[in-house]
OpenMM code with the backbone's topology and positions (N, CA, C; nanometers):
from openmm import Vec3, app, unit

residues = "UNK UNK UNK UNK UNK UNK UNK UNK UNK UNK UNK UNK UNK UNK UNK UNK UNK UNK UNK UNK UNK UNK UNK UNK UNK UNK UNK UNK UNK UNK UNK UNK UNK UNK UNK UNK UNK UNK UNK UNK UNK UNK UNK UNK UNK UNK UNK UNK UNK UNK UNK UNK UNK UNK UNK UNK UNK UNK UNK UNK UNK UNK UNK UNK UNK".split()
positions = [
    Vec3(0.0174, -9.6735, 2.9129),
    Vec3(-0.1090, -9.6041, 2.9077),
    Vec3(-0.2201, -9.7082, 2.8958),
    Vec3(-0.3361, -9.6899, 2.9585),
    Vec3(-0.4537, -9.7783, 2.9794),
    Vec3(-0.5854, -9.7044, 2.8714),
    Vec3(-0.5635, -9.7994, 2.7565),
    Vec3(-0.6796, -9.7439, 2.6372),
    Vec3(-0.7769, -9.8764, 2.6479),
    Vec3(-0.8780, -9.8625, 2.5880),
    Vec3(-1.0010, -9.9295, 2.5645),
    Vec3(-0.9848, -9.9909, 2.4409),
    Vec3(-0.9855, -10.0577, 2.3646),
    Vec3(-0.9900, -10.0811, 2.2098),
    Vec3(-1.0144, -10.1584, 2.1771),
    Vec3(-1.1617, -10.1038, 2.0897),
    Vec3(-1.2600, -10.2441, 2.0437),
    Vec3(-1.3200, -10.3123, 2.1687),
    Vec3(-1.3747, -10.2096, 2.2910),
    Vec3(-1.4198, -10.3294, 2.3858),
    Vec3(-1.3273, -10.3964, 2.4730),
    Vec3(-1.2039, -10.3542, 2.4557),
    Vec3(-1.1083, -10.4743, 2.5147),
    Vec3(-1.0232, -10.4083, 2.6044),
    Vec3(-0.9729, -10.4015, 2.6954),
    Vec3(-0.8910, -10.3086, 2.7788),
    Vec3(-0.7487, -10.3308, 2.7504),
    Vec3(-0.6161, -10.2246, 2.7196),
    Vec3(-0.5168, -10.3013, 2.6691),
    Vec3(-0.4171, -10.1854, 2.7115),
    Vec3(-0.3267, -10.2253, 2.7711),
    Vec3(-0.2065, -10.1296, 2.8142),
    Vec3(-0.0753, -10.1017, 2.7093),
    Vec3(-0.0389, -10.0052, 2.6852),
    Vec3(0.0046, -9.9660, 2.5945),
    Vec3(0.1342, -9.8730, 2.6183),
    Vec3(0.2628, -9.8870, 2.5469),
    Vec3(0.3995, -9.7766, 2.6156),
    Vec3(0.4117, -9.7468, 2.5071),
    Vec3(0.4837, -9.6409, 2.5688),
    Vec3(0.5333, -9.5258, 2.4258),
    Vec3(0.4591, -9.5297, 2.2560),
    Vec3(0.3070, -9.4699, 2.3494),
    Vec3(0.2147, -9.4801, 2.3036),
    Vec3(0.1407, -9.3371, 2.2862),
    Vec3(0.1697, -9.2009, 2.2480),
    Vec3(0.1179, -9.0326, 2.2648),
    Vec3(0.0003, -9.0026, 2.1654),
    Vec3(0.0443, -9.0201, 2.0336),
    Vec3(-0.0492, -8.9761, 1.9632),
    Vec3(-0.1789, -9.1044, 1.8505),
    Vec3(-0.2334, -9.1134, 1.7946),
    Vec3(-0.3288, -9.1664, 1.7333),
    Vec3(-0.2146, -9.2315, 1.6188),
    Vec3(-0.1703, -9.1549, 1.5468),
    Vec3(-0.0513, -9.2390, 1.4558),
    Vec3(-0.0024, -9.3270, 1.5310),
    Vec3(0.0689, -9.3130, 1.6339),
    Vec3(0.1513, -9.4116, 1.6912),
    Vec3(0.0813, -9.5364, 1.7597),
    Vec3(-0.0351, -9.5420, 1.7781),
    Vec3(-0.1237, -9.6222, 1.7678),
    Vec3(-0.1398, -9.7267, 1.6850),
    Vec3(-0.2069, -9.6739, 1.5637),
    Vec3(-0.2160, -9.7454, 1.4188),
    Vec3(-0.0835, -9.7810, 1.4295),
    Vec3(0.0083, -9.7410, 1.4260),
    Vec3(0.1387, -9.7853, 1.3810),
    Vec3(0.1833, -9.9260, 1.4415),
    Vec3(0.1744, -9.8790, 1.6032),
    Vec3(0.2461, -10.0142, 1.6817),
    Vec3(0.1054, -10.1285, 1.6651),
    Vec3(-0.0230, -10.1293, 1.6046),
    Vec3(-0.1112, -10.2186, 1.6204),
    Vec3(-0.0917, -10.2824, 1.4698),
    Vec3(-0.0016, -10.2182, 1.4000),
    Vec3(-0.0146, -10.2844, 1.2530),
    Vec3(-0.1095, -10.2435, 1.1445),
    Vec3(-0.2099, -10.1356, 1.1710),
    Vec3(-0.3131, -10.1369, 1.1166),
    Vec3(-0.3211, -10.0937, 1.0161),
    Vec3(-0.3248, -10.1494, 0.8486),
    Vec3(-0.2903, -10.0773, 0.7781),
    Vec3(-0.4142, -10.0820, 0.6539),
    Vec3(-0.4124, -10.0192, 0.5543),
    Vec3(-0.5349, -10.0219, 0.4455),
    Vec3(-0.6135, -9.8893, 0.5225),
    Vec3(-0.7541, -9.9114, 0.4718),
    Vec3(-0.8661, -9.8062, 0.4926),
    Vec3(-0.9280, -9.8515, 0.6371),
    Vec3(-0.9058, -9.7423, 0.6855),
    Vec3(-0.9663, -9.7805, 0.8912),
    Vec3(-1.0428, -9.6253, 0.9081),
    Vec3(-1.1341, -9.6202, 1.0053),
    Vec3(-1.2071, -9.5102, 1.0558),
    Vec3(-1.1725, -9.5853, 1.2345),
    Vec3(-1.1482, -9.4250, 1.2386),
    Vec3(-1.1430, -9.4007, 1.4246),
    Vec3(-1.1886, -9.3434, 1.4553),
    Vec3(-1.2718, -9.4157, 1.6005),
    Vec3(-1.3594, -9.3232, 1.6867),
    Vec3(-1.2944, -9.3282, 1.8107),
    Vec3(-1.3161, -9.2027, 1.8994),
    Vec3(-1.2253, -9.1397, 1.9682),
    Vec3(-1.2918, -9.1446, 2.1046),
    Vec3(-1.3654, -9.1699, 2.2138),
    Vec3(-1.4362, -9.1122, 2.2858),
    Vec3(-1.5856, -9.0631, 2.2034),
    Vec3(-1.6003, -9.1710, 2.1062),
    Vec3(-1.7489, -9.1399, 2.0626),
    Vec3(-1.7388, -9.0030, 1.9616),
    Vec3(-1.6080, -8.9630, 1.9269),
    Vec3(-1.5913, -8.8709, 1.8016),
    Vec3(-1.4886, -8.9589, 1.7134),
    Vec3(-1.5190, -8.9522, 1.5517),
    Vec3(-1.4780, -8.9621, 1.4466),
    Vec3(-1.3467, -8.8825, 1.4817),
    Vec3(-1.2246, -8.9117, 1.4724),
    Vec3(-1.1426, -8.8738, 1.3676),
    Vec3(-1.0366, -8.9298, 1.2480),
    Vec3(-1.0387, -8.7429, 1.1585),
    Vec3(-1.0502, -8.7519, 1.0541),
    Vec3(-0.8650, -8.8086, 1.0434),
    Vec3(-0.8958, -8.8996, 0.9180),
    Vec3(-0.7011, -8.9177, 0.9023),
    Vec3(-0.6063, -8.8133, 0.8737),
    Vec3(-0.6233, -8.7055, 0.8276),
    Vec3(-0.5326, -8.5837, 0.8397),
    Vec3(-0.5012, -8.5316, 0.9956),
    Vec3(-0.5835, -8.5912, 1.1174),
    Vec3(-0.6009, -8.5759, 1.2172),
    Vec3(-0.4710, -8.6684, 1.3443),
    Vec3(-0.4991, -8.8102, 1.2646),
    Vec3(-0.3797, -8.8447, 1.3238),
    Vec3(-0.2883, -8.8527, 1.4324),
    Vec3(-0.1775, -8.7771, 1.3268),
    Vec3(-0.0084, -8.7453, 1.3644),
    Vec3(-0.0223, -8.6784, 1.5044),
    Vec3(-0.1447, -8.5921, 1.4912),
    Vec3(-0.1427, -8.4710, 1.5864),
    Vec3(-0.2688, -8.4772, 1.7096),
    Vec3(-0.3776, -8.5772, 1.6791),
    Vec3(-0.4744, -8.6345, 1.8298),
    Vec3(-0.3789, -8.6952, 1.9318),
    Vec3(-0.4180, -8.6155, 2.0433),
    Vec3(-0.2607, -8.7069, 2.1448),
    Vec3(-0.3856, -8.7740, 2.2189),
    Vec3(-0.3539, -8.9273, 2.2420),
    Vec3(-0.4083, -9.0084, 2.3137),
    Vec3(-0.3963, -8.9614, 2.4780),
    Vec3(-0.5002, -9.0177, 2.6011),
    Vec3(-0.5073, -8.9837, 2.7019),
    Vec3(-0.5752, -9.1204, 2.7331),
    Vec3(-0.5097, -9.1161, 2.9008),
    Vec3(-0.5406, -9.2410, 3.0151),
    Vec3(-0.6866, -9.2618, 2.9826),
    Vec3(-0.7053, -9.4024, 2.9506),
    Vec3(-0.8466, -9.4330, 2.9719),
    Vec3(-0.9673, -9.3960, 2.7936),
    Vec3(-0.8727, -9.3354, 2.7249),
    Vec3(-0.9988, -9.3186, 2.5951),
    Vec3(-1.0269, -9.4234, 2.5672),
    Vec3(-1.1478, -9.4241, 2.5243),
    Vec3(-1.1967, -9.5372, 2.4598),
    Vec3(-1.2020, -9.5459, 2.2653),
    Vec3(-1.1692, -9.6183, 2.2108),
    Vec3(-1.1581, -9.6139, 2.0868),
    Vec3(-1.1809, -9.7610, 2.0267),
    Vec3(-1.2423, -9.6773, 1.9088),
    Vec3(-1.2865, -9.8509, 1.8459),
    Vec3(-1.2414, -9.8149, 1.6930),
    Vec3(-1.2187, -9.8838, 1.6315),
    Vec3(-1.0890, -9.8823, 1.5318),
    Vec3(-1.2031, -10.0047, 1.4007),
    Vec3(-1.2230, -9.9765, 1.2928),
    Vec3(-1.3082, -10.0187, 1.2095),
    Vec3(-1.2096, -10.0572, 1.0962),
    Vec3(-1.1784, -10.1600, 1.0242),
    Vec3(-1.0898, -10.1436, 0.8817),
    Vec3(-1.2410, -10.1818, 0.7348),
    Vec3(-1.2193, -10.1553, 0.6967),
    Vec3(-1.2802, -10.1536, 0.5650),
    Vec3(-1.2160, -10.2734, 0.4921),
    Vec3(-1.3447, -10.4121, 0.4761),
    Vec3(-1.2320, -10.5204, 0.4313),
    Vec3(-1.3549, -10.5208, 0.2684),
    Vec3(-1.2581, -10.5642, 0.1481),
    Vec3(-1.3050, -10.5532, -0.0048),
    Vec3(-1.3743, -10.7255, -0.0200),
    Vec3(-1.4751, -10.7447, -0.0758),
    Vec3(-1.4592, -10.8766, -0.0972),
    Vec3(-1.5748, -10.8843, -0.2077),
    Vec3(-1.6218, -10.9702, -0.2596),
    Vec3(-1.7204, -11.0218, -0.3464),
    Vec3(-1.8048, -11.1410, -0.3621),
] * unit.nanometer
topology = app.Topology()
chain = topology.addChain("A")
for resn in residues:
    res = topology.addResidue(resn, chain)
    for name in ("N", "CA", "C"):
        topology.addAtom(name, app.Element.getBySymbol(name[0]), res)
């Protein structure tokens, strides 16, 4: 599958839903996803099925002082 992410164009297999995403990219801690220019929410997830071509930009929340 051909996703967008972060600006970057990146081909992707056995790749369906938004979990499985985060998952195979490693992404772990506090992240916000945008979808095609919509937020979604993390209860949302398991169950957003990715499609040819979305664009998504993927944010982590880093702690520091």
């Amino acid at each position: 599958m051909q996703l967008v992410i972060n600006g970057k164009p990146s081909s992707l297999e056995h790749v369906h839903t938004l979990a499985e995403l985060v998952a195979q990219l490693r992404l772990d801690g506090r992240i916000a996803v945008e979808i095609n220019a919509e937020i979604v929410p993390h209860s949302r997830f398991a169950s957003h099925l990715l499609h040819e071509g979305d664009v998504i930009e993927v944010v982590q929340a880093v702690g520091g002082g």
